[in-house]
C-alpha positions in Angstrom: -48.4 68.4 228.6 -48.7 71.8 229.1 -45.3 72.5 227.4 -46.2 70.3 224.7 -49.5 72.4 224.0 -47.4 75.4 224.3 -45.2 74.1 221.4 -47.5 73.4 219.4 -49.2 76.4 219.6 -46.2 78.2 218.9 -45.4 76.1 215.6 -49.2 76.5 214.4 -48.9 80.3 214.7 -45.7 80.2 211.9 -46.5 80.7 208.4 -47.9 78.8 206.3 -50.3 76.9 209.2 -51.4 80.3 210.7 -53.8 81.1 208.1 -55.0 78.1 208.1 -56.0 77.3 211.9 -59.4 79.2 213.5 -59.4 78.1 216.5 -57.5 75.5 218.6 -59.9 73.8 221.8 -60.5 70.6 223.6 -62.9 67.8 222.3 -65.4 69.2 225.2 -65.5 72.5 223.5 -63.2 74.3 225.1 -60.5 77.2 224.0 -57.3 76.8 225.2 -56.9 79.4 228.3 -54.1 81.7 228.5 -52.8 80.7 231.7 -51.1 77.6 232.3 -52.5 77.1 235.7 -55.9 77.1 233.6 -54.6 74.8 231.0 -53.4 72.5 233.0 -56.9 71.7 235.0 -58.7 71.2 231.3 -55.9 68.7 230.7 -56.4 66.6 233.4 -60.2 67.2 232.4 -59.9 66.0 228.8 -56.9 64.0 228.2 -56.9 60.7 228.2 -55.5 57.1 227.2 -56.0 56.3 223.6 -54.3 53.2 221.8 -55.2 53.9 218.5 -55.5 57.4 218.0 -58.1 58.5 215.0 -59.4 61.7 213.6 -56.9 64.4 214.3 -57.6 65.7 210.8 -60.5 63.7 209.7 -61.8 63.8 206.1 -65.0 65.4 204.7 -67.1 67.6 202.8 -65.2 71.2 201.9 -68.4 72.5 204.1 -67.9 70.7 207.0 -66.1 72.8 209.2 -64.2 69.9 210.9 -62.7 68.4 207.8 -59.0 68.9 207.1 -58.7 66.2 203.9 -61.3 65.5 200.9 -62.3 62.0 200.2 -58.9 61.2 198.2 -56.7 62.1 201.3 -55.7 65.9 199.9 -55.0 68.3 202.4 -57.8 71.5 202.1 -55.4 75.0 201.2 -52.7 73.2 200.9 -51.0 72.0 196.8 -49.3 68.8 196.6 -50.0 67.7 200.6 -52.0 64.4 201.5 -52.5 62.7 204.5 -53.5 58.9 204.2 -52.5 57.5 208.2 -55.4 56.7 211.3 -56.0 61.0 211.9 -58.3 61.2 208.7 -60.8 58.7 209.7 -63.6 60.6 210.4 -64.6 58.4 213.2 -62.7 55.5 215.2 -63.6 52.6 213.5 -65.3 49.7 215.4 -63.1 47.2 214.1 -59.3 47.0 214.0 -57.9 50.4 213.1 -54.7 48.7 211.2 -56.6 46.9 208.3 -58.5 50.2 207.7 -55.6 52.4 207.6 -53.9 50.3 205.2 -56.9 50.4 202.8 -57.5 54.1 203.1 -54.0 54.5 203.0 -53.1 52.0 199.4 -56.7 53.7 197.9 -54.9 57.7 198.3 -51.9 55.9 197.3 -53.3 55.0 193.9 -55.7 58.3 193.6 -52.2 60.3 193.6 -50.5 57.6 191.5 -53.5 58.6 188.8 -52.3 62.5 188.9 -48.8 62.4 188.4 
């Protein structure tokens, strides 16, 4: 896991993702250490096991300082780039995720559909 993080560190510090990204921590708050010793304990901290993984880039207001898509699935700073999968849900639903990822997912379908 470690290595991982490492990774992805090092591909979200290559143009064009490192202007966008202003910080990079756990769900507890966080930053991620520089030592790997370090990193490691706040893995074994936070990580855990998720079946349906939500919210990695959930959607919301362009003030909310969380969101990564608007309402119609469009990535913020980026042209042309949408997500529509389970990581904009702004929450984890309380019912199946599947049937809710396929409605978000058909609804940005047909908002992009509408501008091109």
């Amino acid at each position: 896991m470690v290595e991982a993080i490492r990774k992805v560190i090092n591909i979200l510090e290559q143009k064009p993702l490192k202007g966008q990204i202003t910080s990079v921590m756990f769900c507890d708050g966080n930053l991620l250490p520089s030592s790997s010793e370090e990193l490691e304990v706040l893995i074994r901290k936070n990580v855990e096991s998720c079946l349906h993984i939500t919210s990695s880039a959930p959607m919301g207001g362009k003030n909310d300082p969380k969101a990564v898509v608007d309402n119609k699935g469009k990535v913020y700073g980026l042209n042309g780039l949408y997500i529509a999968d389970a990581s904009i849900l702004p929450d984890v639903p309380s019912v199946a995720t599947n049937p809710t990822v396929i409605m978000a997912a058909e609804y940005i379908a047909d908002q992009i559909k509408k501008n091109y």
